[in-house]
N, C-alpha and C positions, 0 to 999 in steps of 0.2 A: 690567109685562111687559118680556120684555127680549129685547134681539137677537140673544146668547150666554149658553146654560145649558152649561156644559162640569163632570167630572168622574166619579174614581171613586170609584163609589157603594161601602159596605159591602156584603154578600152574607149571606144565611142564613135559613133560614128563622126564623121571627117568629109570636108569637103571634096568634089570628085571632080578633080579638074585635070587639063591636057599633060601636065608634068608628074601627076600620080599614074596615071594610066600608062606612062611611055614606062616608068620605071618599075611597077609594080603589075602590071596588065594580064602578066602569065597567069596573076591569082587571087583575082578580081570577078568578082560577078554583083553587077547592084552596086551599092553602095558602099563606100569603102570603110572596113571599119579599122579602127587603129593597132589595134593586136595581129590582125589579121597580116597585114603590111610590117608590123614588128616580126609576128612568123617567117614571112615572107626572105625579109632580110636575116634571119638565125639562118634559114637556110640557104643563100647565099654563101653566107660569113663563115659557116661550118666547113672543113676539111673532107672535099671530096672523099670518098672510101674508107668510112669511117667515123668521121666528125660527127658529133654530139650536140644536138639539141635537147636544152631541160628549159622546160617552159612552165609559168604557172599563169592560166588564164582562164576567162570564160569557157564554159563546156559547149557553146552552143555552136561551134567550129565543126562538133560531130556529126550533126544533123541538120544543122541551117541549110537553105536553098541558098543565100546569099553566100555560103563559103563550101559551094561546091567545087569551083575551080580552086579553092585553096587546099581541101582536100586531093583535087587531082594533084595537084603540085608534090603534095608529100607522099601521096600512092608512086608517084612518078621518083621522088628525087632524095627522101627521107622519111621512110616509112616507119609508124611507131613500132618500139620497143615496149611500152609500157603506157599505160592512162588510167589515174587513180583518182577516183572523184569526191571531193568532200563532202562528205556528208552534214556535217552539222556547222555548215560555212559561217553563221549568226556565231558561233562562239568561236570562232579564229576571228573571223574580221567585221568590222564596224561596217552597219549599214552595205551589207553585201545581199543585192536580189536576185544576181546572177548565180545559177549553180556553176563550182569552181573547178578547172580539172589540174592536176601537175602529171603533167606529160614530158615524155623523154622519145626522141626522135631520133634516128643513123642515117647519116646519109650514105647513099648505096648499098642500103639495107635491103638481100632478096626476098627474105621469111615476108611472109602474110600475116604474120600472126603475133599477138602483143600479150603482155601479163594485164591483167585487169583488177582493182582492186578498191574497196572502198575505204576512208581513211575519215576516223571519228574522233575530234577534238574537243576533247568535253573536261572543265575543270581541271584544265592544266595538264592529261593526261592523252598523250597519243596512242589513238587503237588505227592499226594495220588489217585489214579483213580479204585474203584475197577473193576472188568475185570468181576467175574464169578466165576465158580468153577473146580478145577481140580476134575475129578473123576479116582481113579487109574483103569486102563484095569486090565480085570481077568488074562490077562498073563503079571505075574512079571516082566519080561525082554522088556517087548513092551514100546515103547517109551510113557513118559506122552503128552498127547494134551490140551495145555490151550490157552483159549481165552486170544491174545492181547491187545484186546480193549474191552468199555461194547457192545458193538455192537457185536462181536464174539460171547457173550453166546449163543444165542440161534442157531448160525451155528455150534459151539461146539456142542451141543446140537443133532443137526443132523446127521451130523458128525460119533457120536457114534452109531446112527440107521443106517449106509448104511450097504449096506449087503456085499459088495463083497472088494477085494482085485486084486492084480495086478494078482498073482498065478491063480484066480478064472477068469478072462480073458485068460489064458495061456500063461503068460509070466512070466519071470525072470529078476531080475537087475545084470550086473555086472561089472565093471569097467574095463576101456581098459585096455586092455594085455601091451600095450606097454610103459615102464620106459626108456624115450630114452637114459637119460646119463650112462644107464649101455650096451648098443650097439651102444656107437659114431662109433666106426668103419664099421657099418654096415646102418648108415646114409647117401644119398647121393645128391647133389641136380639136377644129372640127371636120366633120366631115365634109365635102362639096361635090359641086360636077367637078369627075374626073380626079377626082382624088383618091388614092390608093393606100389602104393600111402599111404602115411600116412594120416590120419586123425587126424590134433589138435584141440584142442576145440576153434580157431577163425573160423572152419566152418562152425559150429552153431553162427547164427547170432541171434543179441539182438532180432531181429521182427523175428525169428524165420522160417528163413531158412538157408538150408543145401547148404554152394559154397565150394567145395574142393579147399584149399587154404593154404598155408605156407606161411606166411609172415612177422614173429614175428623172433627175434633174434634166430640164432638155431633149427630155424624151417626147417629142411631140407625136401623135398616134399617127397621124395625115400627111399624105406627099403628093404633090403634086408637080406630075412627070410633064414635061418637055410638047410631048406630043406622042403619037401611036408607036415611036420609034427611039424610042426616051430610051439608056442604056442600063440605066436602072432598074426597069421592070424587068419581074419574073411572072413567069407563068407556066413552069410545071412543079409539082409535087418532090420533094428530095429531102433527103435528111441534113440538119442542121446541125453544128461542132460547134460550140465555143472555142475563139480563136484563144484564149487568154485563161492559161489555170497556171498553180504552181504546185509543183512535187511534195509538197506539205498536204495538199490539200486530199479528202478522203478518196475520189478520182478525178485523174486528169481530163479524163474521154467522156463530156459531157454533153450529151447528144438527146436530140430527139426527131421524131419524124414530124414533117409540116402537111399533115392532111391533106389529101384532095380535094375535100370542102371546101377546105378553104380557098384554095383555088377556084371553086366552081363557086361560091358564095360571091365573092368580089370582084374575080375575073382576070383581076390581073393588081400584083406586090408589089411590095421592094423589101429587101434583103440589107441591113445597116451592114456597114464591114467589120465587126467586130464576132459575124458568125460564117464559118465556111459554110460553103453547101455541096453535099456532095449531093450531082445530079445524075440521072439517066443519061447516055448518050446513046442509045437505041429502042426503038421501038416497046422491044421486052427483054429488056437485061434478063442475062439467067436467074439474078437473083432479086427477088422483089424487093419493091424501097422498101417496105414492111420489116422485112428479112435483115435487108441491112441496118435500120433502126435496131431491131434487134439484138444482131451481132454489137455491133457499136456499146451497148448499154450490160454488154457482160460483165463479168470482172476479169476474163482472159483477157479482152480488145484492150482494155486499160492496162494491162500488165505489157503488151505488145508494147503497147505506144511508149510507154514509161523507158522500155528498153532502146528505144531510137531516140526521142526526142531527149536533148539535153539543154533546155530553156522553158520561159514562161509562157512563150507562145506557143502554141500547136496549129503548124503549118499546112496550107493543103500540098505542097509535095510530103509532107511527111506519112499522112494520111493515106498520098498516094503510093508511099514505098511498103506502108505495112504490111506484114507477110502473111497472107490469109489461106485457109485452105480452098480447096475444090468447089465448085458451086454444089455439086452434089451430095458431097458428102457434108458441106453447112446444113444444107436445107434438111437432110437428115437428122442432123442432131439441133439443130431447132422442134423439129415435129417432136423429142421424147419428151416423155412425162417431165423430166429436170434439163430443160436445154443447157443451165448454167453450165452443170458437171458435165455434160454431153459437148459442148463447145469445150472445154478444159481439157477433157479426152485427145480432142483430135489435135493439143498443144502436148500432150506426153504428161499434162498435169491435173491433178484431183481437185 
């Protein structure tokens, strides 16, 4: 055992076979990825009551679905001390798409609570900025939420008092059904009997709206499902996320609502997978799809997300963990004259 486990680990996913699973299992969910399994073994190698982990790896350990059990691992056995995430990771390192974090972990560490800070490498000159503090959520597998900036703490802050979830409005996230290069032959780019519009994620537009549109290489408009029972099809109305933005970009949370029309115009979709969909799972959710279109396309909901998700993807569990207020009091600050500032409100922010 030892007092300092320090290093950057390799990254990628890794083949997932019976001798990874036996050795590394406790901190595994999905697919294995290589840092995750280098985590894994730091804390191992580290000196029980006390021992020191300094890691520098991918950020997206804080929030992935796939490194939830690796998260419990370290809620359980080495809880951080500190996580500091680069900001300007293109001028430290070559061809880096991942955002980076340098984390320092204790093992039998009790505190909940870690230093947070952002760290800016520009022109040979190292800037330190502290952020805040991470506090771990009582449920081990829930994604960590740290403020980006010192401005964040106190919407962090907030954040953790909202009371409700996407579930608690009555909806679910899930990701399109449809993986088109495993049914090219069922792609077409006219219309037919039985053929159903596809939806790719250029239909969601950056200002956030919904134009059924194919116009990307391979984008063929026309799908033609299986039969009445095809797993592909959709047919209710729900708002739509791009799975794929990056932290550069002017927002992450690029959404729009997919009409009812359109539903009732064709009858029955398909949904490409490179857009979540969050759907109704009742009758009349408290909060209309409308409504949630709406929240989604704020600038607070993008600042939410920005504080969980630490990758280029934007997952539907992450969607699902974001911290939203009360149905009643959203739909409230929707109805005023300025929802923007009226949603911002009920974050402690202007």
């Amino acid at each position: 055992m030892h007092d300092l486990v320090m290093g950057n680990p390799p990254f990628g996913k890794v083949k997932d076979t019976p001798e990874t699973r036996a050795r590394f299992g406790r901190s595994l969910h999905g697919h294995p990825n290589l840092y995750g399994l280098f985590t894994d073994l730091a804390v191992h190698l580290a000196k029980p009551g006390g021992g020191i982990v300094a890691y520098l790896t991918p950020a997206s350990f804080l929030a992935g679905h796939y490194f939830k059990a690796l998260r419990r691992l370290l809620h359980e056995y080495a809880a951080p001390v500190s996580i500091d995430l680069l900001e300007s990771r293109k001028d430290a390192f070559a061809d880096v798409l991942q955002e980076v974090a340098l984390s320092t972990f204790r093992r039998g560490r009790a505190e909940r609570s870690a230093t947070c800070a952002v760290v800016l490498a520009e022109r040979g000159v190292l800037t330190v900025q502290p952020t805040g503090a991470l506090i771990l959520p009582d449920d081990p597998e829930a994604p960590w939420t740290l403020p980006r900036s010192a401005a964040d703490a106190a919407f962090v802050q907030r954040m953790r008092e909202m009371p409700a979830r996407l579930a608690d409005w009555g909806y679910a996230v899930s990701t399109g059904p449809l993986v088109w290069n495993r049914h090219k032959p069922r792609l077409h780019s006219k219309p037919g009997e039985n053929r159903v519009p596809i939806v790719w994620a250029e239909a969601v537009t950056q200002d956030g709206r919904f134009i059924l549109k194919a116009t990307k290489r391979n984008h063929a408009p026309w799908f033609e499902p299986s039969g009445p029972h095809d797993p592909n099809i959709v047919t209710r109305p729900c708002v739509l996320v791009q799975r794929t933005t990056a932290k550069e970009q002017g927002r992450r949370l690029i959404s729009a609502e997919m009409p009812a029309e359109v539903i009732a115009q064709h009858g029955r979709i398909t949904v490409e997978n490179h857009l979540n969909m969050v759907l109704p799972m009742v009758a009349k959710p408290k909060v209309p799809v409308s409504a949630v279109a709406a929240f989604l396309s704020t600038m607070t909901a993008d600042r939410v997300l920005r504080c969980i998700n630490a990758s280029v993807a934007v997952s539907a569990s992450e969607l699902e963990a974001m911290p939203l207020p009360a149905a009643g009091d959203l739909l409230a600050a929707l109805a005023t004259p300025d929802p923007e500032k009226a949603v911002a409100r009920l974050y402690g922010a202007e």
